[in-house]
N, C-alpha and C positions, 0 to 999 in steps of 0.2 A: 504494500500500500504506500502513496507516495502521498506527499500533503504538499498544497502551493503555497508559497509563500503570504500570497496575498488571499482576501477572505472575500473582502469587498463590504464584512457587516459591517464597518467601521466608517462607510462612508458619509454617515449623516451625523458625523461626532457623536456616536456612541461609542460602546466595550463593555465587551462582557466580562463579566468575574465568575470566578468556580463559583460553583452550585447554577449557574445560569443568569443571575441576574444581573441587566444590561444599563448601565449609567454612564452620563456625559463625560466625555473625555476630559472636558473643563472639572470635574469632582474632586476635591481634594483627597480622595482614596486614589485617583490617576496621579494628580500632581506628587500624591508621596513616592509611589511607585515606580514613576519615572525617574524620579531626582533620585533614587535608590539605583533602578535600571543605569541612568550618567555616572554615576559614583563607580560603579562599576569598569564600565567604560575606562574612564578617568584613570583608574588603578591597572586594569588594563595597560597603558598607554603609560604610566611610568614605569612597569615593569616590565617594559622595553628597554629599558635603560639600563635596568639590574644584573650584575653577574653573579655577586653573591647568594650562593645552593640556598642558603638558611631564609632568607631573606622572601627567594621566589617561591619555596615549599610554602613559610607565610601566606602569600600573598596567593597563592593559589586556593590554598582553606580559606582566606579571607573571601577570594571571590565567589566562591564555590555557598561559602555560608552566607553572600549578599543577595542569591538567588534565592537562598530559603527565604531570607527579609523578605523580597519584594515578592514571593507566592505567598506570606503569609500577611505582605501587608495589601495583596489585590483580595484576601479572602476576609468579608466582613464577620468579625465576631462568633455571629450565630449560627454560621455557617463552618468555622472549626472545628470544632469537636461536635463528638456525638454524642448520645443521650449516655452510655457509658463515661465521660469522659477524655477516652482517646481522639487524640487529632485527625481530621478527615485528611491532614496532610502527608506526606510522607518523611518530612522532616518538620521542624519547628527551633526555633532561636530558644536556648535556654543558658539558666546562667554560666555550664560547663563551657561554652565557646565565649561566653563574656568574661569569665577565669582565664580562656586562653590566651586573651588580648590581653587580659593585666600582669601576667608571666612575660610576656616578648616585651611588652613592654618596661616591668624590672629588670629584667635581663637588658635593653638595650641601654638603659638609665646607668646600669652597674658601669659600661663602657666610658661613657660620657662625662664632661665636666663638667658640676650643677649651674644651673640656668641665673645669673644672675640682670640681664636685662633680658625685654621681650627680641626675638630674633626677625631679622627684616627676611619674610620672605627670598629664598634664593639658594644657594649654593648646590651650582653645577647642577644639569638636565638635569636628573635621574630626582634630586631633590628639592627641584624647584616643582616640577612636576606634583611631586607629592605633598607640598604646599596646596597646590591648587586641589588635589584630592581632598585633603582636609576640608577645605573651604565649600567643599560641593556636598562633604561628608556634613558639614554643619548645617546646611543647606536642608538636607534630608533627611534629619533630624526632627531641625524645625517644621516642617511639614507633616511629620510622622504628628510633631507635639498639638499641631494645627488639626492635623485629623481626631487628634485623641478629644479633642472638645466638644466632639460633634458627635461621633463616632468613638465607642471603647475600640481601644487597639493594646494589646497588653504590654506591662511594662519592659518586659525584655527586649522589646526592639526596640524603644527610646536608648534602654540603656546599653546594648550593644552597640548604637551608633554613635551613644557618646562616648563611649570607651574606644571603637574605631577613630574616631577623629583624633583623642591622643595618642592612639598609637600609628597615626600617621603624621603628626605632629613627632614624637619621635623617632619614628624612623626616618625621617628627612632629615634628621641629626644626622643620624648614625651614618647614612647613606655619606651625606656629606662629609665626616669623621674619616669614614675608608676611604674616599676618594681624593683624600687631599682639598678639600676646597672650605675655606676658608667660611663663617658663619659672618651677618654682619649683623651687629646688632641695632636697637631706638636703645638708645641712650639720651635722655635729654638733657642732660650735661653736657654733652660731646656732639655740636653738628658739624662734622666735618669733614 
């Protein structure tokens, strides 16, 4: 069986969500899932840049775990789980992957020299890149936080993508650290 790419049900700004039911593409359950869906992208697209084994093993469970986010953030609430409980999904964000992001991220910390100003976006592709990941990562957060007011969405993928965002906040350290490239910091004592 082959599937097209294209559907065509989408052409009057709708989409459907598991279990079937079809809402505007404008919905803030689309907006969270797509800025989820970019973020991806995003990380993606700087781990193009990465040589480091440890690094892209990460970033591969990271992507891999941003796909369960964005199927559990297209599936509304009450459509989750079943009357036992169990998740209609086949994976779901729990704190064990949110554990995992605050381990890589101790570990990358342990490397590093502690933070004493805030760091000016930058240093070399590979880390600038994943600046801008964070910032898409916060992005998708807030959206997630926008859905939750309207819409329950449970707390573990808020807080999985705040703990992604600093662990890609740190690892644009570290990236930069191996790579030779230099951090610049705001210092506002220092414009120069």
């Amino acid at each position: 069986m082959t599937f097209k790419v294209y559907t065509k049900t989408g052409d009057k700004g709708e989409t459907g969500l598991y279990g079937g039911t079809r809402i505007s593409k404008a919905s803030s359950r689309v907006e969270s899932y797509g800025n989820i869906d970019e973020l991806n992208a995003f990380i993606g697209v700087a781990k193009s840049y990465v040589t480091d084994s440890r690094v892209l093993e990460q970033l591969k469970k990271i992507q891999f775990d941003l796909f369960t986010v964005g199927s559990e953030a297209a599936t509304p609430i009450d459509k989750l789980f079943l009357a036992n409980g169990k998740a209609r999904l086949p994976l779901v964000i729990s704190e064990k992957e949110i554990e995992e992001l605050e381990n890589w991220i101790d570990a990358f910390e342990e490397e590093l020299e502690p933070l004493q100003y805030f760091i000016l976006p930058g240093g070399g592709k590979a880390a600038t890149h994943f600046h801008v990941a964070r910032t898409v990562c916060r992005r998708a957060e807030r959206s997630m936080v926008f859905l939750n007011e309207s819409e329950e969405v449970r707390p573990e993928l808020i807080k999985y993508l705040n703990r992604l965002s600093d662990y890609l906040f740190v690892l644009s350290r570290y990236i930069s650290k191996i790579e030779n490239e230099p951090e610049e910091y705001w210092n506002p004592n220092d414009r120069t």
